[in-house]
VOBA-1610 file (N, C-alpha, C; in pm, whole numbers, padded with zeros to 5 digits, always signed):
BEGIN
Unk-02718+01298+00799Unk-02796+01179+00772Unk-02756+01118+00638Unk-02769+01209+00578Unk-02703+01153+00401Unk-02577+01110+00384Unk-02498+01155+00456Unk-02345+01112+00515Unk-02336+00959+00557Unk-02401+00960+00642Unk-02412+00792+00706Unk-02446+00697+00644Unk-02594+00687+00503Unk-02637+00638+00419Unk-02500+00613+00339Unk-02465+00701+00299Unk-02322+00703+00179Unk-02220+00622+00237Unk-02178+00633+00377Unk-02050+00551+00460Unk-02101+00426+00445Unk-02235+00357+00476Unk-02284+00291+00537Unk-02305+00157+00368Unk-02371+00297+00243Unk-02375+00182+00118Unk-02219+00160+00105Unk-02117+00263+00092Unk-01978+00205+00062Unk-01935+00115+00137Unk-01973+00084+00267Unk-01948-00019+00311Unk-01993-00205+00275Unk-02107-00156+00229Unk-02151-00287+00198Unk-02066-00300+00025Unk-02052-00156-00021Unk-01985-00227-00142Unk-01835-00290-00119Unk-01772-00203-00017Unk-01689-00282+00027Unk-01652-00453+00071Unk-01768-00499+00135Unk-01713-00633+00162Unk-01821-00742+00029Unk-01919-00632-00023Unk-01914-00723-00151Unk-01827-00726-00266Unk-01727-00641-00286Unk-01580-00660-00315Unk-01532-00796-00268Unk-01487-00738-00164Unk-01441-00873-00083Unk-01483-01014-00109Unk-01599-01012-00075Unk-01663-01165-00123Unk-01640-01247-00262Unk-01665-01086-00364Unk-01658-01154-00507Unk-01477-01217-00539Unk-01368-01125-00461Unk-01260-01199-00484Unk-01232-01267-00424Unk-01278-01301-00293Unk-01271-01476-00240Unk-01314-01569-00350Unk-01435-01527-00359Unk-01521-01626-00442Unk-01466-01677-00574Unk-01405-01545-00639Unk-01325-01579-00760Unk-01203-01625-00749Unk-01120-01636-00646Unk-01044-01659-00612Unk-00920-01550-00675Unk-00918-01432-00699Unk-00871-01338-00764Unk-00735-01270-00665Unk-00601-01211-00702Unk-00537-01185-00603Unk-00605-01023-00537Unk-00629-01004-00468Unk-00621-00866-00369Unk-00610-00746-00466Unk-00452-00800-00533Unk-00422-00686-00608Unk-00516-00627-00697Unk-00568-00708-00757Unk-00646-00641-00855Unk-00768-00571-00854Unk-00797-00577-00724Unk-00884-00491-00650Unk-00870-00301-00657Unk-00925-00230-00697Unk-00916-00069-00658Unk-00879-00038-00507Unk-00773+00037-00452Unk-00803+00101-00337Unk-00720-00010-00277Unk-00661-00160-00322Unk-00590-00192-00247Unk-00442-00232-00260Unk-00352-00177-00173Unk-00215-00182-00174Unk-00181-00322-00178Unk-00070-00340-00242Unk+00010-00476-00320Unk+00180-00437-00274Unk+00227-00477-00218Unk+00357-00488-00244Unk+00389-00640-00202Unk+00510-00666-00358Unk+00572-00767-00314Unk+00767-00713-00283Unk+00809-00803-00190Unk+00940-00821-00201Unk+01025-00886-00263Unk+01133-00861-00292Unk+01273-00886-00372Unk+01378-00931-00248Unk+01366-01018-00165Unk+01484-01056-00052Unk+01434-00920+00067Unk+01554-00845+00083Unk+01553-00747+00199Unk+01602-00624+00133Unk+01571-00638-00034Unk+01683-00541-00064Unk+01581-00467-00176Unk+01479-00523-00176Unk+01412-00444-00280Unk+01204-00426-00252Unk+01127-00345-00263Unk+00975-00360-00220Unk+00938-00306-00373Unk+00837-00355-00396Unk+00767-00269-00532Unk+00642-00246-00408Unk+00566-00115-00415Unk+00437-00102-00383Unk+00337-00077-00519Unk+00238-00136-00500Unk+00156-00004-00619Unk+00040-00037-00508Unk-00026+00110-00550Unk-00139+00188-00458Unk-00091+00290-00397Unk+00073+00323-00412Unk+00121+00437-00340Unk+00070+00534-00389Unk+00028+00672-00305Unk-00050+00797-00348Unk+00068+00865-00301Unk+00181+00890-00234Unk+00255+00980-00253Unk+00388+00934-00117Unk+00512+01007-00093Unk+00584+01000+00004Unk+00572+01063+00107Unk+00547+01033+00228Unk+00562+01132+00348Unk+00685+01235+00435Unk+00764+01064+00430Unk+00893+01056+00468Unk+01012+00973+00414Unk+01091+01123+00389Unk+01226+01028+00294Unk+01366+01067+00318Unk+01438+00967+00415Unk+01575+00951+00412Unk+01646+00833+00391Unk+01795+00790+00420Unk+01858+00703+00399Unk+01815+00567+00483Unk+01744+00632+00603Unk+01704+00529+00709Unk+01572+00476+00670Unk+01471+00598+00681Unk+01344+00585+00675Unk+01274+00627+00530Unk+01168+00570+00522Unk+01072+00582+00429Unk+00947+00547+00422Unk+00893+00656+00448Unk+00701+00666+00435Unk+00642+00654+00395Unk+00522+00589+00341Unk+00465+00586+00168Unk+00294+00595+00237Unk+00235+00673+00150Unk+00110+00682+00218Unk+00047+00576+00049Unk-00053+00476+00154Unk-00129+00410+00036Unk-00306+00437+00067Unk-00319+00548+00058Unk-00461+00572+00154Unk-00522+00543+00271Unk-00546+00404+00287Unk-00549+00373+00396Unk-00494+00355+00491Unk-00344+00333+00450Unk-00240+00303+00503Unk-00115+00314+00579Unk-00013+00373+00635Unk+00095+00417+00626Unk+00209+00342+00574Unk+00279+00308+00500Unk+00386+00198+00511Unk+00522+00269+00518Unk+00590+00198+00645Unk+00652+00266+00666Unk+00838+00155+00655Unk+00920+00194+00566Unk+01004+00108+00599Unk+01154+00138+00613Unk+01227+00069+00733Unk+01327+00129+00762Unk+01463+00008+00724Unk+01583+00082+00746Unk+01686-00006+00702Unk+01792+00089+00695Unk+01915+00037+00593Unk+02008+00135+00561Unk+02000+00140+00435Unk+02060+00266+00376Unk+02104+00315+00250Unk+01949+00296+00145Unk+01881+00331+00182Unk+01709+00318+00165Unk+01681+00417+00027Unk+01648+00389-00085Unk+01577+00517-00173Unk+01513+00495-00250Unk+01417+00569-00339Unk+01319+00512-00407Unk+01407+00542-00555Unk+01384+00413-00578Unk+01486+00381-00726Unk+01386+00407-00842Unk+01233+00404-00840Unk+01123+00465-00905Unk+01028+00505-00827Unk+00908+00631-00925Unk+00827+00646-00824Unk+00728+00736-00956Unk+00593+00642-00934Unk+00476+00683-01061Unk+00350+00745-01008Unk+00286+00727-01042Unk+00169+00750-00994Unk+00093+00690-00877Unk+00107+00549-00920Unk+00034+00462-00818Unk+00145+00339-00772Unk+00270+00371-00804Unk+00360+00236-00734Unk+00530+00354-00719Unk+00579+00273-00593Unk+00755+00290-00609Unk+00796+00153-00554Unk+00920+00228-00587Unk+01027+00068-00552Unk+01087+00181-00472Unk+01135+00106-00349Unk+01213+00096-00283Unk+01370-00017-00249Unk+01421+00066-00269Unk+01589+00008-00309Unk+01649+00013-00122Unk+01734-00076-00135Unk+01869-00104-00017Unk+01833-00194+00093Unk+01902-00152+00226Unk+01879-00268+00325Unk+01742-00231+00384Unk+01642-00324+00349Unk+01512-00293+00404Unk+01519-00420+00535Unk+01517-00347+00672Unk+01525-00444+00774Unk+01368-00459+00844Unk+01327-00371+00852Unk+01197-00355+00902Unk+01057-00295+00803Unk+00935-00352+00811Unk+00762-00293+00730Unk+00676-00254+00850Unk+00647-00158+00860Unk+00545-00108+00938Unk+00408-00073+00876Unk+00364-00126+00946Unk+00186-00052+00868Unk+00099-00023+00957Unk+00111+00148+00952Unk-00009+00221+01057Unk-00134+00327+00971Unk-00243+00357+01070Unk-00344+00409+00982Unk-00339+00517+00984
//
């Protein structure tokens, strides 16, 4: 029961989040908890919100952003940095996937 109360207030804090950065007109990014990546052409991704790698080869690359999966494929693919809460992803990025 106390479980559901707790899902149920985070939820409303959730889309009163939401509202206040419509309202402010604020980007996304600067929000807690939500993933940002911009691109550089096909050849470069910054994420921040990344919490860690799943999957990492030359093809593929996994990035878990909590909610998220991002998943991106291409050739000659690697993470050229990688911090706490962001990486870059380097090479031919042909394809972005995002599963939960």
């Amino acid at each position: 029961m106390a479980w559901s109360k707790a899902k149920k207030a985070a939820g409303k804090i959730g889309s009163v989040t939401e509202r206040i950065t419509d309202e402010l007109e604020l980007p996304k990014n600067v929000m807690p908890g939500v993933v940002h990546i911009e691109l550089n052409g096909n050849r470069e991704a910054v994420v921040d919100g990344c919490r860690g790698v799943l999957e990492y080869d030359e093809n593929v690359i996994k990035l878990n952003t909590g909610k998220l999966v991002v998943r991106f494929s291409g050739s000659c693919l690697m993470i050229k940095t990688l911090s706490l809460n962001q990486a870059l992803v380097c090479g031919n990025i042909m394809t972005i996937d995002f599963t939960n």
